[in-house]
C-alpha positions in Angstrom: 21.7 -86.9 -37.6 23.3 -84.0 -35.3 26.7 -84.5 -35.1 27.8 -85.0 -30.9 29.0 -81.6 -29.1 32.4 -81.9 -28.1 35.2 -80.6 -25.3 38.4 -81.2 -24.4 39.0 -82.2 -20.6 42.3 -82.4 -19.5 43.8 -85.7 -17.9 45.5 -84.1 -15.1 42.7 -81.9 -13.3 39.8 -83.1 -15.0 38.7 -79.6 -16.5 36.9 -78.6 -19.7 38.0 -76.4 -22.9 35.8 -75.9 -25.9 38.3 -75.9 -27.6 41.7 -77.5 -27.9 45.0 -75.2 -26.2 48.3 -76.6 -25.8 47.5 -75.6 -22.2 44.7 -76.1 -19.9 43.2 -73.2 -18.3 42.9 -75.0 -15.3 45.9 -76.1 -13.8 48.6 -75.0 -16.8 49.5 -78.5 -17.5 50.8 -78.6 -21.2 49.3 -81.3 -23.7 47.3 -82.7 -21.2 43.5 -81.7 -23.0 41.5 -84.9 -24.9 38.7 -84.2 -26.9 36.0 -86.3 -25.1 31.7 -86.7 -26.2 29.3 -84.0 -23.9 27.1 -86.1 -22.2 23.4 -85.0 -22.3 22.4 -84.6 -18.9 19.1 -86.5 -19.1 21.0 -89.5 -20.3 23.4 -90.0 -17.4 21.9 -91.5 -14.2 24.8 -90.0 -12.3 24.4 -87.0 -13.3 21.4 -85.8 -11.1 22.0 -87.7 -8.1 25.1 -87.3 -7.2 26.3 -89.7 -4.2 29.3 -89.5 -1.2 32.0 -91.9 -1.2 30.3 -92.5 2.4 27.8 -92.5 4.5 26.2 -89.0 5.6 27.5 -88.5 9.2 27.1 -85.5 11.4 29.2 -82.9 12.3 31.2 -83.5 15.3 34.6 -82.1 17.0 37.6 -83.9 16.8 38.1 -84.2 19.9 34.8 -86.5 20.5 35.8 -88.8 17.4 37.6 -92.1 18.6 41.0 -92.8 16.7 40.8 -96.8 16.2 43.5 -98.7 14.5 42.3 -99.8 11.0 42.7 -103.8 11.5 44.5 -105.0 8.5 43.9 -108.7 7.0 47.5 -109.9 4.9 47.3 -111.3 2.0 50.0 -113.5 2.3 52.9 -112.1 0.2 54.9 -110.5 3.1 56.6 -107.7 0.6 53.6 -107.0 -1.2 52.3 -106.3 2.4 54.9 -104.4 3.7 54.0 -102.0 1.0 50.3 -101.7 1.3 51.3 -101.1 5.3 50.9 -104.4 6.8 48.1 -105.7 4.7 44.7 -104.9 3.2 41.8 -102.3 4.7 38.5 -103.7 4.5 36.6 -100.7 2.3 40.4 -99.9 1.4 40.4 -98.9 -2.7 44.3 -99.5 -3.6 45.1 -98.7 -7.3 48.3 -100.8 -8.6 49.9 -99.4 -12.0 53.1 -100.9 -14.2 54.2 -101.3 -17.5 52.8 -103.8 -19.7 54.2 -107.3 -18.8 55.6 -106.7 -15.5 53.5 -108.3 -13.6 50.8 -106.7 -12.1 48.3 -109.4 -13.3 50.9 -112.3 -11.5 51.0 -110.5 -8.3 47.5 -110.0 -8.0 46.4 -113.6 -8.6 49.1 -114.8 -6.2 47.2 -112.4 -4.0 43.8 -113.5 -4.5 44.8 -117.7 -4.2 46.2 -116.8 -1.0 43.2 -115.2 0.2 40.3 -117.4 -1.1 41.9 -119.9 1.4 40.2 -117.2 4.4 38.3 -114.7 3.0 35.8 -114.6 -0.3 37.7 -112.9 -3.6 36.4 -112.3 -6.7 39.1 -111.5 -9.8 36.7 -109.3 -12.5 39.1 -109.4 -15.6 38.7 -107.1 -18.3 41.6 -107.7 -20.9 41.3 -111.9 -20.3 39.3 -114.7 -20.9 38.8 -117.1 -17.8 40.7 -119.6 -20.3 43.9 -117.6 -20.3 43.8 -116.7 -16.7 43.3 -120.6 -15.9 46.3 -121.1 -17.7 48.1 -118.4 -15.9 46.8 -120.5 -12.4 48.1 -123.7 -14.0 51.4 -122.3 -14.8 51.8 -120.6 -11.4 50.5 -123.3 -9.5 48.1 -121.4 -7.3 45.2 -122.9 -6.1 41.9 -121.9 -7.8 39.4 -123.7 -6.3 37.5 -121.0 -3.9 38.9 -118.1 -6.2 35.3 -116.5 -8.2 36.2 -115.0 -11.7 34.0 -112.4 -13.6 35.1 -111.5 -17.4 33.2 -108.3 -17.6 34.3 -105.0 -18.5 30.5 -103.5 -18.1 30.7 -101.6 -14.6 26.4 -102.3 -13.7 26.8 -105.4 -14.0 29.9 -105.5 -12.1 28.4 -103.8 -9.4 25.2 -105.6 -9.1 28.0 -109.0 -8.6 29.9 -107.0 -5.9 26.1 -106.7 -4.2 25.1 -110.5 -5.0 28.3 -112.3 -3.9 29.4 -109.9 -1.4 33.3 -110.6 -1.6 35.8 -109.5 0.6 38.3 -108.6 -1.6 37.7 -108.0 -5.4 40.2 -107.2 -8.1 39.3 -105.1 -11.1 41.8 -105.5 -14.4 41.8 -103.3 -15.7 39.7 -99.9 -14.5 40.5 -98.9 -18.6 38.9 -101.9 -19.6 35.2 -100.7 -17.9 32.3 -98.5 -19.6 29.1 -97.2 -17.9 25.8 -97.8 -20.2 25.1 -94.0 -18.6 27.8 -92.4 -20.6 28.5 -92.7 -24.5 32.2 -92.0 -24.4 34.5 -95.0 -25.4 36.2 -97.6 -22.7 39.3 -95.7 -21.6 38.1 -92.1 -22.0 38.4 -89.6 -19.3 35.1 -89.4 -18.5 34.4 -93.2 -18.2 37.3 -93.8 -16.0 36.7 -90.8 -13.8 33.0 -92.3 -13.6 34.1 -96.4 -13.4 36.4 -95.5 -10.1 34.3 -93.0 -8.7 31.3 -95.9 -8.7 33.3 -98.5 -7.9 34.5 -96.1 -5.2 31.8 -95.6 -3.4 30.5 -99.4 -3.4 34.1 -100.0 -1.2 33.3 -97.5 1.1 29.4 -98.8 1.7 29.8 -102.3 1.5 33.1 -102.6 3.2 34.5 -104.5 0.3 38.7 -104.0 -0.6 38.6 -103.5 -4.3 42.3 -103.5 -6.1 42.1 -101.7 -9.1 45.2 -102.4 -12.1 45.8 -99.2 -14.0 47.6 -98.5 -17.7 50.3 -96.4 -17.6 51.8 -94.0 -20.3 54.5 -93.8 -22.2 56.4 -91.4 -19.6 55.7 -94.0 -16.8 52.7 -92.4 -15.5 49.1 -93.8 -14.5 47.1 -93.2 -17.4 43.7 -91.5 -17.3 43.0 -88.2 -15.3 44.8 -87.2 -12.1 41.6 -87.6 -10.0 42.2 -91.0 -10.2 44.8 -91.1 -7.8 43.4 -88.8 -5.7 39.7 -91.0 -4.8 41.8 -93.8 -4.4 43.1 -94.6 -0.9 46.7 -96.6 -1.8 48.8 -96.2 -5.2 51.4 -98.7 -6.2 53.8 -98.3 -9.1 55.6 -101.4 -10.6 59.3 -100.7 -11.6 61.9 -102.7 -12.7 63.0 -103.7 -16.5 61.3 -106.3 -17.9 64.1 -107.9 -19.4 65.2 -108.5 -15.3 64.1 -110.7 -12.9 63.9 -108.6 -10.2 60.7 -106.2 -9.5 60.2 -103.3 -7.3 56.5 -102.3 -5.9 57.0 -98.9 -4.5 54.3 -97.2 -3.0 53.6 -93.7 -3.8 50.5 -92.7 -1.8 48.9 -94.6 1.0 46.3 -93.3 3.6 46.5 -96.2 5.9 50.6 -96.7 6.0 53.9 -95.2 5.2 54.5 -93.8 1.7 57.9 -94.7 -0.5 57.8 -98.3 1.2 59.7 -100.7 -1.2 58.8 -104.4 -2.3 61.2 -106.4 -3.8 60.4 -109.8 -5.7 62.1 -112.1 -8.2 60.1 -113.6 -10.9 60.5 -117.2 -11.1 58.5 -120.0 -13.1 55.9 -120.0 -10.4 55.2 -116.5 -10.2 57.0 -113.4 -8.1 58.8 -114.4 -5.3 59.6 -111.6 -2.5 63.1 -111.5 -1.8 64.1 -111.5 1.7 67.4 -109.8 1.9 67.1 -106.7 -1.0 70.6 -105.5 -0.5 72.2 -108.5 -1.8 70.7 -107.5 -5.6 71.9 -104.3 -5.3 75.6 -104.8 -4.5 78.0 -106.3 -7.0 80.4 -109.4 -6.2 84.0 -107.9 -6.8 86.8 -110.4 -5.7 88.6 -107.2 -5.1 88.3 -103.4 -4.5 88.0 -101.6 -7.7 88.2 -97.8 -8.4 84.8 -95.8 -9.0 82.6 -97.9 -6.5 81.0 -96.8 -3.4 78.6 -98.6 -1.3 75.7 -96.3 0.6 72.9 -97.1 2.8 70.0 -95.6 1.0 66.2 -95.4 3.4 63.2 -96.9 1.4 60.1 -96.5 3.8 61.1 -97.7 6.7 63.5 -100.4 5.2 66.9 -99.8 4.8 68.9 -100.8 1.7 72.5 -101.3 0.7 73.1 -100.0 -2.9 76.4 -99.6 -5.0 76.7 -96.3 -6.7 79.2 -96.8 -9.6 81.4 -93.9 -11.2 83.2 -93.6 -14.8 85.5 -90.8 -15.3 86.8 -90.3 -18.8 88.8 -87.7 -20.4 86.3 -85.7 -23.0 86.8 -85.4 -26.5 83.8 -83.4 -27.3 83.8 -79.0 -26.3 80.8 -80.3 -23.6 81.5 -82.9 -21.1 79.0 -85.3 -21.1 76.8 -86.1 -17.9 74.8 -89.0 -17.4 73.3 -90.7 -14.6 71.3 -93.9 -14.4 69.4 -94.2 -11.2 70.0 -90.8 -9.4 68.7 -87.4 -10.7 71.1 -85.9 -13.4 71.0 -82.2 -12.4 71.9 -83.1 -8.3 75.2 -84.7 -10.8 76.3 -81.0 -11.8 75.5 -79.7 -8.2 77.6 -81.9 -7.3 80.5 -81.8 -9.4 80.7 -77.7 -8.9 80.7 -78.4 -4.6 83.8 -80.5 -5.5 85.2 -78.5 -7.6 84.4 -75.0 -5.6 85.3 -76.6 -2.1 87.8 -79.6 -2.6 89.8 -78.4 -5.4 88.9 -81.3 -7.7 87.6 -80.3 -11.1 86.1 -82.4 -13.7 84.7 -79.6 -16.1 87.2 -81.7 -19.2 85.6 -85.2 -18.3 82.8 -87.1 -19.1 80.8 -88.0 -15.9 78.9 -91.3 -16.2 76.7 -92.5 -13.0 75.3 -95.9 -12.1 73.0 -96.9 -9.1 73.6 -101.0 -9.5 70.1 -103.0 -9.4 68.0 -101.0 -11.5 67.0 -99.0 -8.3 66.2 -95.4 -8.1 67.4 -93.4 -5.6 65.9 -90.0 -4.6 67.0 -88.8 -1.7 69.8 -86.7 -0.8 71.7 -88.6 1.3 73.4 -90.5 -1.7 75.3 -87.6 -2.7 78.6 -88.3 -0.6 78.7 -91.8 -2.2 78.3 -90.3 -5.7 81.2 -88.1 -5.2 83.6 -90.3 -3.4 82.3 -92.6 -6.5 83.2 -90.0 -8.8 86.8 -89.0 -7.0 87.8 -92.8 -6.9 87.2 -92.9 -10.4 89.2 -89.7 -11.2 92.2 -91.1 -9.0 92.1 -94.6 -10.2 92.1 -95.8 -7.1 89.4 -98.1 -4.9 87.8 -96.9 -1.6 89.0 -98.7 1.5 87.4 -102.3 1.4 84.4 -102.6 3.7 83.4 -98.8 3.4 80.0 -97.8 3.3 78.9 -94.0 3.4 75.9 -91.9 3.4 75.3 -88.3 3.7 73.7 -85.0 2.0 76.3 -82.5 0.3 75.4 -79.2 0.8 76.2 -76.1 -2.0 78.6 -74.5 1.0 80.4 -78.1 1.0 79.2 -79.0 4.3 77.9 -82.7 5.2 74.0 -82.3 6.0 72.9 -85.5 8.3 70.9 -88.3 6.8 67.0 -89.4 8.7 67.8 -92.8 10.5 71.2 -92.8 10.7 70.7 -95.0 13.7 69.1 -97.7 11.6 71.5 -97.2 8.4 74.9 -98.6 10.4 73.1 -101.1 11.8 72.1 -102.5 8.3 75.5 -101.9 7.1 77.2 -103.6 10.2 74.6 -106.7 9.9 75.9 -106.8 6.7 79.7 -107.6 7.6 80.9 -103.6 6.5 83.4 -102.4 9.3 83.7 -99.0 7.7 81.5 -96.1 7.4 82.2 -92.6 6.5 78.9 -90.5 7.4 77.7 -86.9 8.7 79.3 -86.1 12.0 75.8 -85.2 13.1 74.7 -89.2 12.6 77.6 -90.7 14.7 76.3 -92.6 17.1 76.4 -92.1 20.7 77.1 -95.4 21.6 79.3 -97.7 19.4 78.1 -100.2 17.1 80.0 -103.9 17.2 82.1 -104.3 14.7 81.6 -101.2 13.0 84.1 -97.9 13.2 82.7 -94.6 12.5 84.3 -91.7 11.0 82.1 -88.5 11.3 83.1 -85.7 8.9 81.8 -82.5 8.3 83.0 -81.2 5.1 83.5 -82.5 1.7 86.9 -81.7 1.3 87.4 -83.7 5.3 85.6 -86.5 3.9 88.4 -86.6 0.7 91.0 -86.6 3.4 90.1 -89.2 5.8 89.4 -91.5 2.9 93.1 -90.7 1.5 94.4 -91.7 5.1 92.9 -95.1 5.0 93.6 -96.0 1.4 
């Protein structure tokens, strides 16, 4: 028997080697090539009939083609459809992605029970029986009883039960559960996902059906498989959050019919995820009274604003290198940080250890956090709490001036619906008109901003 001709295609751009390279030629992504089964031509269906996404249309200037609203239909879960944009897109493909256990599966049947009560769903599971997902139903108390399941992993015979029941909305867990009979490669490889969501792909954008897809994720956090994944897919979802915590955050990192970096928070209860109404409450710790190294910023998911307490620990070093560490926020904007302070508000730290917390399990990635972090860090330094009812946001630049923050508008009007009559922000966000309750210091440099908060200590 001749033994199958191998490549290696890499799981970021989807090109080929012949043979393995710690680097693909393609895009230079390091450890990224697989070794994967050539696929005779002859044998692949796919392979000499290549098909759009959609329909053939002609070519036509932009200026002739009608920009309609995409109606959206919700699915019932208000947080889980803040982050798809307001609900689901009928021919919409979204691709949802989590660690094991986190509840992807939960959400999703949630979803679907809410659903079956208007439209026609169909839940095609992959890694469960219909027993175990019954029990699931029973244990979340959802109602089942217009909610189709299919426990197939085959991808023809999943498609020709998209074109027989004709659902609205279909669910597919997991995409690295399915195998094409066209291609030899094992469930999971490159080559039959790439193939699976391409397929399935197209069938959403020519039948009008909204498929949901549930993708494995690697070790690094990443969605498993190659990177054209993401890219035929019209919505991506990450999962975060421990698992060992109640609390879960859906964050949404590409979406062609909303916002991107729109946040979903829910609670996991007995009966399933809960959304959480008011997010900055999880984020914020309960102190009876002001303590030193605590610093409360208004940080902009989407288009939600969000209360979190950034937490400093200054300690004296007993090791040549001071140690840095930040949970939450990015470690190297930490040193940045700690030089401007140093450089521009005579206030050194190169002899302490440096230990950073965002509260909540959150991350935060914008820039705006950084005059929280070092107000954080100089509170800790001095031993000394910020004023009570302080809240601060604002970007620290390396000449030590205070960039502005987007939305500062909406930021103090979270923070003073939230009872905080204090906030220390870029001059260039102060309001023009002021804001009940609330009284606004604008500053413009970092060592101004260490002063005022000295005079109202």
């Amino acid at each position: 028997m001749a033994k199958a001709k191998t490549n290696y295609t890499c799981t970021e751009c989807g090109g080929s080697a012949p043979k393995w390279t710690g680097q693909c030629p393609a895009c230079g992504a390091w450890n990224t090539l697989v070794e994967t089964v050539v696929e005779a031509g002859g044998n692949n269906r796919f392979s000499g009939q290549r098909q759009g996404l959609a329909q053939t249309a002609p070519v036509l200037s932009l200026a002739d083609i009608e920009a309609i609203d995409v109606p959206r239909f919700g699915t019932g879960i208000d947080e889980f459809d803040r982050v798809l944009g307001g609900g689901l897109v009928a021919g919409g493909v979204v691709l949802i992605g989590g660690d094991p256990g986190i509840g992807k599966s939960t959400l999703l049947l949630q979803a679907l029970a809410n659903l079956s009560k208007l439209k026609k769903v169909l839940y095609v599971s992959g890694e469960e029986s219909g027993a175990q997902i019954a029990l699931r139903a029973r244990r979340l108390a959802v109602d089942g009883k217009d909610l189709k399941l299919q426990a197939e992993i085959q991808l023809e015979k999943i498609l020709a039960t998209l074109g027989e029941q004709k659902p609205d909305v279909a669910v597919i867990d997991s995409i690295q559960t399915l195998y094409s009979d066209a291609l030899t490669s094992a469930p999971g490889s490159v080559a039959q996902v790439r193939e699976c969501a391409a397929q399935l792909t197209r069938a959403a954008k020519q039948s009008g059906v909204t498929i949901i897809m549930v993708g494995h994720v690697t070790k690094e956090g990443a969605l498993a498989g190659p990177r054209v994944l993401e890219h035929i897919v019209d919505t991506v979802l990450y999962f975060e959050g421990d698992t060992h915590s109640s609390f879960r955050l859906v964050r949404a990192i590409k979406n062609r019919f909303g916002a991107v970096n729109e946040l979903g928070v829910f609670a996991m209860t007995e009966k399933g995820l809960k959304g959480v109404s008011n997010p900055s409450a999880l984020f914020l710790s309960q102190h009876d009274n002001p303590v030193p190294g605590s610093c409360v910023m208004v940080t902009q998911e989407g288009t939600r604003p969000l209360l979190v307490e950034i937490q400093a620990l200054v300690d004296s070093s007993h090791v040549p290198n001071a140690r840095r560490l930040s949970v939450g926020l990015e470690q190297n904007r930490l040193a940045m940080l700690l030089a401007v302070m140093h450089r521009h508000a005579g206030v050194a730290a190169f002899d302490q250890d440096v230990f950073i917390n965002a509260v909540g399990g959150v991350k935060i990635t914008e820039p705006a956090a950084d005059l929280a972090v070092l107000l954080a860090i100089h509170s800790s330094m001095r031993s000394k709490p910020l004023p009570r009812g302080l809240v601060v946001f604002g970007e620290v630049g390396l000449a030590g001036e205070i960039r502005p923050a987007p939305r500062g508008q909406e930021r103090l009007r979270e923070a003073a619906k939230l009872g905080f009559s204090l906030a220390l922000i870029p001059k260039s966000n102060a309001p023009k008109q002021k804001i009940e309750g609330l009284t606004v210091i604008g500053v413009e440099r970092i060592d101004e901003a260490l002063n005022r908060i000295r005079e109202h200590e």
